[in-house]
C-alpha positions as CSV (number, residue, x, y, z in Angstrom):
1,X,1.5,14.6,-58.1
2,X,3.8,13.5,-55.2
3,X,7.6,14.2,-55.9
4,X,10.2,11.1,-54.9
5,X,11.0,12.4,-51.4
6,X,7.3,12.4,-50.4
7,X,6.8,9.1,-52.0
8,X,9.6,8.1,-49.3
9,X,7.2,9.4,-46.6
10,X,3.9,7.8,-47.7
11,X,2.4,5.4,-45.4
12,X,-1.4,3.7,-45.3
13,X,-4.2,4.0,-42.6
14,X,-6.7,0.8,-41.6
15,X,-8.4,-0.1,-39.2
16,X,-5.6,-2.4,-37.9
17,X,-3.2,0.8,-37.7
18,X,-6.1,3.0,-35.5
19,X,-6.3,-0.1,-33.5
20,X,-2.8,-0.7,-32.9
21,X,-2.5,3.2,-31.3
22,X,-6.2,3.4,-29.8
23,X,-6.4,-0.3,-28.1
24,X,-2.9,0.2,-25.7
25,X,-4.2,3.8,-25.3
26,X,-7.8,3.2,-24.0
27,X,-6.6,0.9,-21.8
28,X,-3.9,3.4,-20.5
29,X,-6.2,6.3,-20.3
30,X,-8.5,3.7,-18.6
31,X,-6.4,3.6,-15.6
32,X,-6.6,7.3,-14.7
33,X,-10.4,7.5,-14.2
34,X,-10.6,3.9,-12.5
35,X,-7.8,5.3,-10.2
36,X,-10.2,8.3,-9.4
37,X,-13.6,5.8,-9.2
38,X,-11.6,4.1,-6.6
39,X,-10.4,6.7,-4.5
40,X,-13.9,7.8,-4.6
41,X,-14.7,3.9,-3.8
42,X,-12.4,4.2,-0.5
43,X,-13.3,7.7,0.8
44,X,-17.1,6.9,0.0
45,X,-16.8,3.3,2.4
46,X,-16.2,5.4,5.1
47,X,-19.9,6.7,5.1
48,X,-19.1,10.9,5.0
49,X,-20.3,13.1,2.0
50,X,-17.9,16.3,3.1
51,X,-15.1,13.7,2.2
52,X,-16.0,13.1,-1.1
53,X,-16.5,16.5,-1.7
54,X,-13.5,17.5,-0.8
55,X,-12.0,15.1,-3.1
56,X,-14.7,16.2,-5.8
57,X,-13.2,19.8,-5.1
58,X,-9.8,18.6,-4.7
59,X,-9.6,16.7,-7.8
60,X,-10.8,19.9,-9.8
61,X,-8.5,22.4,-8.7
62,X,-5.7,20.0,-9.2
63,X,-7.4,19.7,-12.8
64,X,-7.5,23.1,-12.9
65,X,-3.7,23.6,-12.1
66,X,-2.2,20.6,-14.1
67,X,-4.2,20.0,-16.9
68,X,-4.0,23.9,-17.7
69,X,-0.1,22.1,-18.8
70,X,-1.8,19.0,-20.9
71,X,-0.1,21.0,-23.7
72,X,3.0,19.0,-22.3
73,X,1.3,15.9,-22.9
74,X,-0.9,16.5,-26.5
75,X,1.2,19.4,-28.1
76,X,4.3,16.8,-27.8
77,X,2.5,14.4,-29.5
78,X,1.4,16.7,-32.4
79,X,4.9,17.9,-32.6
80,X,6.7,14.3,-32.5
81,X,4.5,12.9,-34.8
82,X,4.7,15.3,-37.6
83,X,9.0,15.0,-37.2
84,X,8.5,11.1,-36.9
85,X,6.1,11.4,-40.3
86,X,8.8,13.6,-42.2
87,X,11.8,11.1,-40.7
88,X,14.0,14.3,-38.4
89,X,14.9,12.3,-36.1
90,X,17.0,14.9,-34.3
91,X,13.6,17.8,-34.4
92,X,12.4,14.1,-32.5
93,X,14.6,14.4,-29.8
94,X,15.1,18.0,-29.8
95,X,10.8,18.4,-29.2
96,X,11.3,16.3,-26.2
97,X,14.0,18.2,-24.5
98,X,12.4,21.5,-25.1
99,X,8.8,19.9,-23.5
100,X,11.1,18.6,-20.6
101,X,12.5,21.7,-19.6
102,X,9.0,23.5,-19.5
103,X,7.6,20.4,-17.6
104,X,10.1,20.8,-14.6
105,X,10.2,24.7,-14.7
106,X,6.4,24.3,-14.6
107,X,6.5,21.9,-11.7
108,X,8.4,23.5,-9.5
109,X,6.4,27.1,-10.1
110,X,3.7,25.2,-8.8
111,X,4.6,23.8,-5.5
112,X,6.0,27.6,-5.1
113,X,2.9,29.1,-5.8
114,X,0.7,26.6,-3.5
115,X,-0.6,29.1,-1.5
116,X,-2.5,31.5,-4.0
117,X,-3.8,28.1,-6.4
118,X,-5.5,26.6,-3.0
119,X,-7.3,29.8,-1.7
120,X,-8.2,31.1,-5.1
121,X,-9.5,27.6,-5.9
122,X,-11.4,27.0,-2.5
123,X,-13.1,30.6,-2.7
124,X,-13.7,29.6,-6.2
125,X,-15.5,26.5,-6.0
126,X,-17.2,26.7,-3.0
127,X,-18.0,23.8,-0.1
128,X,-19.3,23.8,3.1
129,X,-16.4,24.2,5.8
130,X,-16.1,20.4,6.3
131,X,-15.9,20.2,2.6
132,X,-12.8,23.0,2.6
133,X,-11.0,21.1,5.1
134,X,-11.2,17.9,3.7
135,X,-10.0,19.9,0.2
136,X,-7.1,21.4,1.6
137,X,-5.6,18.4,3.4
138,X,-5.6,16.5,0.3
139,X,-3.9,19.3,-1.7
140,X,-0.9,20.6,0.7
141,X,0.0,17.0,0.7
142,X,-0.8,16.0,-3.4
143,X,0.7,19.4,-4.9
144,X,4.5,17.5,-4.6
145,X,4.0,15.6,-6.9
146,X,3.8,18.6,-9.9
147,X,6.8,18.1,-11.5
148,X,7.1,14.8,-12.1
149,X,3.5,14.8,-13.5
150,X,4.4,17.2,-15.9
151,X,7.5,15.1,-16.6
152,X,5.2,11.7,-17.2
153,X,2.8,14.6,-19.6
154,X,5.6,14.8,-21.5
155,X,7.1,11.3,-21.7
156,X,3.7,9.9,-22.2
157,X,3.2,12.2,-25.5
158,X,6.5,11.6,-26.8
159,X,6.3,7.7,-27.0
160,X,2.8,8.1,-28.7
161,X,4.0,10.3,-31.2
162,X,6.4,8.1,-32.1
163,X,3.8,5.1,-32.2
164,X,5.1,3.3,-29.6
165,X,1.4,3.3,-28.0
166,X,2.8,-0.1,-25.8
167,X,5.7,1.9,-24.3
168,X,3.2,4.5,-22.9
169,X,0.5,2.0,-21.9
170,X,3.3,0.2,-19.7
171,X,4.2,3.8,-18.3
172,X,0.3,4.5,-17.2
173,X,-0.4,1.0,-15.5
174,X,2.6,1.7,-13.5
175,X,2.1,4.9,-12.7
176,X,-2.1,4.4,-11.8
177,X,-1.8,1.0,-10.6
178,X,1.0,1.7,-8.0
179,X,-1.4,4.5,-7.1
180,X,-4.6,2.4,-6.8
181,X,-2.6,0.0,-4.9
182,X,-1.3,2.7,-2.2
183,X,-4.5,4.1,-2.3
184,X,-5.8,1.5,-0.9
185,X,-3.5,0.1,1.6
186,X,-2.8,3.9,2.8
187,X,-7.1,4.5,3.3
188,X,-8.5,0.9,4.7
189,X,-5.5,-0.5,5.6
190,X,-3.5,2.5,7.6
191,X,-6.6,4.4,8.2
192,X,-4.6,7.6,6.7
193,X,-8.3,8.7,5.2
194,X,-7.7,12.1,2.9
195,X,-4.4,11.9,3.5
196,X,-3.7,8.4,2.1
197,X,-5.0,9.3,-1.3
198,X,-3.2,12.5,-1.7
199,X,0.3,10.5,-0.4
200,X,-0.3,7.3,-2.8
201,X,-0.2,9.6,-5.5
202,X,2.8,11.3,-5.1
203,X,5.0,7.9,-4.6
204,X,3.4,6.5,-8.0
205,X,4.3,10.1,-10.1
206,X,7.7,9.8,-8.9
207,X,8.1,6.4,-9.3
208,X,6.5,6.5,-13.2
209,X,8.7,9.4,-13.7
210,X,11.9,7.8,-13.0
211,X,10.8,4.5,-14.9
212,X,9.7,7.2,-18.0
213,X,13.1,9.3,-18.1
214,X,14.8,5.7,-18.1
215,X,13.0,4.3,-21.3
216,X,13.7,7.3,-23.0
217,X,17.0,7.4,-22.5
218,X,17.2,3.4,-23.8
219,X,15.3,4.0,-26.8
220,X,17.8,6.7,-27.8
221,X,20.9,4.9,-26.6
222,X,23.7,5.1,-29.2
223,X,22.3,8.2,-31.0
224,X,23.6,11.9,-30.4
225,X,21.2,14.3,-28.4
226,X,21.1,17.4,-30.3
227,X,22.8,20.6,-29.1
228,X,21.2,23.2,-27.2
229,X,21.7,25.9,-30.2
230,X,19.5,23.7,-32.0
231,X,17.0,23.0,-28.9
232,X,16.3,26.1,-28.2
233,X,16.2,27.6,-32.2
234,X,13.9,30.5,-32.1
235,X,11.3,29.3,-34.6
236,X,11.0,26.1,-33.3
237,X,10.6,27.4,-29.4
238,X,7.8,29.8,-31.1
239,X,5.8,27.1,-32.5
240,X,5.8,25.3,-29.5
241,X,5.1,28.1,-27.7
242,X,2.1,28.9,-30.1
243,X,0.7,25.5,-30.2
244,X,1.5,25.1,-26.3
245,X,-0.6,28.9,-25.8
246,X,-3.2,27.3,-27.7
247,X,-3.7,24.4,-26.0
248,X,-3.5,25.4,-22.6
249,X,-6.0,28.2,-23.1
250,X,-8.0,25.0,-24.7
251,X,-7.4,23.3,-21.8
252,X,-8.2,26.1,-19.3
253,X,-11.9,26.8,-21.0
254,X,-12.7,23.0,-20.6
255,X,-11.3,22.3,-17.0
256,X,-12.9,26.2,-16.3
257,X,-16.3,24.3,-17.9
258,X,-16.2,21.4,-15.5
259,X,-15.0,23.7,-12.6
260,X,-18.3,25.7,-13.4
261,X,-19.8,22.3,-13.3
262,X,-18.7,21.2,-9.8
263,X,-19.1,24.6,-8.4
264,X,-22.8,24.9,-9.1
265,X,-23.5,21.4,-7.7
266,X,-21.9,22.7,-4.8
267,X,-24.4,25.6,-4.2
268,X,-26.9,22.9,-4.4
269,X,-26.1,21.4,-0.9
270,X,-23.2,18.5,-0.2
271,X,-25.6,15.6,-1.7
272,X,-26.0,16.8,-4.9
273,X,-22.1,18.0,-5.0
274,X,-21.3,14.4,-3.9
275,X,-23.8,12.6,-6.5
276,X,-22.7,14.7,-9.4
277,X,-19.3,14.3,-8.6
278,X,-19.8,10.5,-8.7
279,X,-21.8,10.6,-12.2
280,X,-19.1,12.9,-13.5
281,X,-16.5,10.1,-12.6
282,X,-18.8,7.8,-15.0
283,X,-18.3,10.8,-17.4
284,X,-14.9,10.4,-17.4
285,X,-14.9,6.8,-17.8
286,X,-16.6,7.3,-21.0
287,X,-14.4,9.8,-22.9
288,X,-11.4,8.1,-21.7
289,X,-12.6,4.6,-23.8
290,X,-12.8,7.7,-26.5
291,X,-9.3,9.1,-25.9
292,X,-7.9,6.4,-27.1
293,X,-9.3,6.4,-30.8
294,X,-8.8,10.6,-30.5
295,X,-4.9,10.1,-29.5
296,X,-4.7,7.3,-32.9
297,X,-6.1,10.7,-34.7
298,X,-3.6,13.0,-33.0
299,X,-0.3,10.3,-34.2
300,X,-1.9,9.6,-37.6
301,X,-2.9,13.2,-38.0
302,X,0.1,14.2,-37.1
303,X,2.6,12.0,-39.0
304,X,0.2,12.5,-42.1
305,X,0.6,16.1,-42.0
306,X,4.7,15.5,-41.2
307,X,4.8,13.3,-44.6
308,X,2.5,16.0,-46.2
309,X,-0.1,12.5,-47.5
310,X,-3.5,13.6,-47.7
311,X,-4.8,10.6,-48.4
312,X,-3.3,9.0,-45.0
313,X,-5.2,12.2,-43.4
314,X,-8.3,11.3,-44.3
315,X,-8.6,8.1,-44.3
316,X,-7.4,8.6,-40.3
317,X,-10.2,11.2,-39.9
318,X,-12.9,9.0,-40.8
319,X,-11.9,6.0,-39.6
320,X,-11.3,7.2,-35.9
321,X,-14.8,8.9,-36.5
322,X,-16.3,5.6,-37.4
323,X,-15.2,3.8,-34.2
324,X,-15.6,6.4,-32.3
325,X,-19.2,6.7,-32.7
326,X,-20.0,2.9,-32.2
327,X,-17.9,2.7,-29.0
328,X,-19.8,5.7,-27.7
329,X,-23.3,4.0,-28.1
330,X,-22.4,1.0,-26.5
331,X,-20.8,3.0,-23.3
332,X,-24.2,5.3,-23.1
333,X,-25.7,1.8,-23.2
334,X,-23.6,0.6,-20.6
335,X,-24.5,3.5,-18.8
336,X,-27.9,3.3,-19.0
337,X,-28.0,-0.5,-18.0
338,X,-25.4,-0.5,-15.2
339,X,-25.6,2.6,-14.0
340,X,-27.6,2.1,-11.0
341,X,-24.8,-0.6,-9.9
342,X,-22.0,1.7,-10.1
343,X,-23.6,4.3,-7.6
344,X,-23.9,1.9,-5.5
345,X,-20.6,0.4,-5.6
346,X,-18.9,3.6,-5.1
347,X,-21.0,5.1,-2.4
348,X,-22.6,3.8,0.4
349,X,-24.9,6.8,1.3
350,X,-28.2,5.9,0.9
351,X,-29.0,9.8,0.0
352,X,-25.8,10.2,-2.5
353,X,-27.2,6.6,-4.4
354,X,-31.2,8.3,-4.7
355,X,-29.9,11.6,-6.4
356,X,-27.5,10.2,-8.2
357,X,-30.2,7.8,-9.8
358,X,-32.3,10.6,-10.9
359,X,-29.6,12.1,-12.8
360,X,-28.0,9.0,-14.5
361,X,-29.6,10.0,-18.3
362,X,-27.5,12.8,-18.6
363,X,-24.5,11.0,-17.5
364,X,-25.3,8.3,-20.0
365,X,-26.2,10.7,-23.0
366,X,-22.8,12.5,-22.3
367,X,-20.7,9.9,-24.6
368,X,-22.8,10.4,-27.7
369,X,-22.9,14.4,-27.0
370,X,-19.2,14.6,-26.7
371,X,-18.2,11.9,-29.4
372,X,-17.2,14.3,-32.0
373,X,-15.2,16.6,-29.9
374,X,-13.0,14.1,-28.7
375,X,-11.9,13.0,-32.2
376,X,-11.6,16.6,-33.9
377,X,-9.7,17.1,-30.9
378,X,-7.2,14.2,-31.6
379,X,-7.0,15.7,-35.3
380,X,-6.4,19.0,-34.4
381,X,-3.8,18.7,-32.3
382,X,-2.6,16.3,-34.1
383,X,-2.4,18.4,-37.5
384,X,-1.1,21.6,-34.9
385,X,-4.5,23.2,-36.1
386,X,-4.6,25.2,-32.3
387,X,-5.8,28.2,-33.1
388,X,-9.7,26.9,-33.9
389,X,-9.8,24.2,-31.3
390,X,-9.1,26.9,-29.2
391,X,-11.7,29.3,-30.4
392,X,-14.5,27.0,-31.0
393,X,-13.7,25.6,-27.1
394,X,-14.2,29.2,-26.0
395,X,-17.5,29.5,-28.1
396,X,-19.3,26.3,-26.6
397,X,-17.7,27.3,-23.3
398,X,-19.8,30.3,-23.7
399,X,-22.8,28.9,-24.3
400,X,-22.9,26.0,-21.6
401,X,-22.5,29.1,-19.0
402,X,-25.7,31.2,-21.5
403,X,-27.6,27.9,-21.3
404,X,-26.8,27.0,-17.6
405,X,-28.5,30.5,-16.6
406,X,-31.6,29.8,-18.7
407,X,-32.2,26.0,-17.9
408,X,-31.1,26.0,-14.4
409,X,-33.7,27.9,-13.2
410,X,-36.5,26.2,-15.1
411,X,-34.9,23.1,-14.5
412,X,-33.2,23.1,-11.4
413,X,-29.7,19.9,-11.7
414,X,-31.2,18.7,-14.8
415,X,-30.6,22.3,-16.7
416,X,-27.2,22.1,-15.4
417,X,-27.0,18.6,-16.7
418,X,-28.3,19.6,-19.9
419,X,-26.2,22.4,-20.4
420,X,-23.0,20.4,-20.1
421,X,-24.3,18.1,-23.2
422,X,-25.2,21.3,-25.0
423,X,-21.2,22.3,-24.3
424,X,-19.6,18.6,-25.5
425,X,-21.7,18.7,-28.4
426,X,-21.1,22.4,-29.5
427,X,-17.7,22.0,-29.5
428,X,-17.5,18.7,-31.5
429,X,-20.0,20.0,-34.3
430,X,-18.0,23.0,-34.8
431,X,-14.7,21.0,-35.1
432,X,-15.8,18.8,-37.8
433,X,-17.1,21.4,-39.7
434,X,-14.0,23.6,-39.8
435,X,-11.6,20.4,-40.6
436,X,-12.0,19.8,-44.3
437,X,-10.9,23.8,-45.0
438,X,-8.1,23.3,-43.1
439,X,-7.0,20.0,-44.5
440,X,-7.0,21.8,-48.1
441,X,-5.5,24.6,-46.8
442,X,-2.4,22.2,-44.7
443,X,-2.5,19.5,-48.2
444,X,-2.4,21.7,-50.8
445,X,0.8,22.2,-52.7
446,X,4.1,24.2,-51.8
């Protein structure tokens, strides 16, 4: 039986609340890989393949380096959320400060440590030597922008988990369209090539930063900021720290998958690198119209766990489940009907187009595969469950690389392919089968 104060706390989940969080969010999230189709658009119209391998390669490592910190982005929102579901509104404030402060001292540790990230990531990943080239101009120029990256990480999560999904879906057209529109200019216009892309998106991170730091500071005006004895209380800096471990080791095991990925399409020749770098982009497209029902789980999960409502919880779990699954049909659909027109549209090699066609099923079936992991992922971190999204990520990461060595040599791309559905589909099945324990375990009473 609920006691008065949790009464206070209760809230209800429909389909009109997911929407209201995964609608703004999708179309946020949307921006990022339709910034990356067109830089691929741009690079690919001037006709070179070691190009847009170097931005294929370029854009990993980066992935590899930054998104290793997209604890600064979800484990705010888990975080925020649960304070925002049990009303603190100072823990609110004082979770933002504490992710700020790691965002900028993990910024600047990575423009100091430039050096080591680029040759560890180039011997890495491989390339031909036009390929390298092409990587390192566009990441000696693109690696300024790290702090205020990790600052928008942080700004972005902290407006979602206080359900202002609008705020941060103004914040990410900014930031991406200011980008595409540099992008554009700086490559056909100026004839700037690598260089353009790498420069646009520096201007836009600084410029969404600023714009970020400024909300924040209006949505707060008029109310005290907590003091730093309470920001930095030791069990609150170790839960962050925990969930934030947790996280970024989740984080590391999937960008290390995709590195893995690019990396083996690069010991097949420059074509293949370049056509799987282009249906990967398609990839992406797909689980970022997913995000945005997994980052409704992640608030709703969150603030259900914060105001300790079960009923909330599940009725979040299977209602972003629900609309997960019937968005990801229609985008394998999608796939599967336009795909042909996309590889055209964002290369104009003849040779890049052919290859990419022949492995546009498994680009296609990658939505459906990956479905589930998306949203236990948005209720995990959501409910701060880290410690088995973490271990079941390192699990199927261990199996994509088992199943790469035994399909890729019967079945040359297509095992590779086929392994990386195997991995997105490992991970989700595992996820929903731990998350009703866990829920009894979080629900149960005091």
């Amino acid at each position: 039986m609920q006691t008065e104060s949790q009464s206070a706390l209760a809230f209800s989940v429909g389909h009109r609340t997911v929407f209201a969080i995964a609608v703004p969010m999708t179309l946020a999230y949307l921006s990022t890989p339709l910034l990356g189709v067109i830089d691929m658009a741009v690079i690919g119209r001037l006709g070179d393949a070691a190009l847009l391998g170097g931005i294929a390669i370029g854009s990993v490592i980066f992935d590899l380096v930054f998104t290793t910190f997209n604890f600064l982005r979800s484990g705010t929102t888990g975080l925020t959320a649960q304070a925002y579901g049990a009303k603190d509104q100072t823990e609110i404030r004082a979770t933002f400060l504490r992710a700020l402060l790691i965002a900028v001292a993990a910024g600047v540790a990575v423009i100091l440590l430039q050096g080591p990230f680029l040759a560890i990531g180039l011997k890495a990943l491989g390339g031909s030597e036009e390929v390298q080239q092409a990587t390192a101009q566009y990441y000696l120029i693109r690696v300024y922008s790290a702090p205020f990256l990790l600052i928008n990480y942080v700004v972005l999560g902290w407006f979602i988990g206080i359900g202002r999904a609008n705020t941060g879906l103004a914040l990410q057209l900014l930031l991406n369209g200011l980008n595409i529109v540099l992008s554009i200019w700086f490559v056909i216009g100026l004839d700037w090539g690598i260089a353009g892309v790498a420069s646009s998106t520096v201007i836009a991170e600084v410029t969404a930063a600023a714009a970020g730091l400024t909300l924040v500071l209006a949505a707060k005006r008029g109310q005290p900021w907590p003091a730093m004895a309470l920001v930095f209380d030791r069990r609150q800096l170790l839960r962050m720290a925990s969930l934030n471990r947790d996280i970024m080791i989740r984080s590391f095991a999937l960008l290390g998958a995709f590195a893995f990925f690019t990396a083996r399409s690069a010991g097949q020749g420059d074509t293949i690198l370049a056509a799987n770098a282009v249906l990967e982009k398609l990839v992406i497209v797909g689980s970022y119209f997913l995000d945005g029902l997994a980052t409704a789980a992640e608030q709703l999960a969150g603030r259900a766990v914060g105001a300790r409502h079960r009923p909330a919880f599940d009725r979040a779990v299977r209602l972003t489940a629900l609309w997960s699954f019937v968005i990801a049909a229609a985008i394998s659909a999608l796939f599967l009907l336009l795909g042909t027109h996309l590889l055209d549209l964002m290369t104009v090699s003849q040779d890049v187009r052919a290859t990419g066609r022949d492995y546009l099923v498994w680009a296609a079936l990658a939505p459906v595969c990956g479905v589930l992991a998306y949203q236990m992922d948005g209720v995990f971190i959501g409910a701060t469950w880290s410690r088995d999204m973490r271990n079941m990520m390192l699990l199927s990461l261990a199996v994509f690389v088992a199943a790469y060595y035994v399909l890729f040599p019967l079945f040359a791309n297509h095992g590779l392919w086929l392994a990386l559905n195997l991995f997105l589909g490992l991970r989700g099945l595992s996820l929903a089968w731990i998350c009703r324990r866990r829920a009894d375990r979080t629900f149960q009473p005091a």
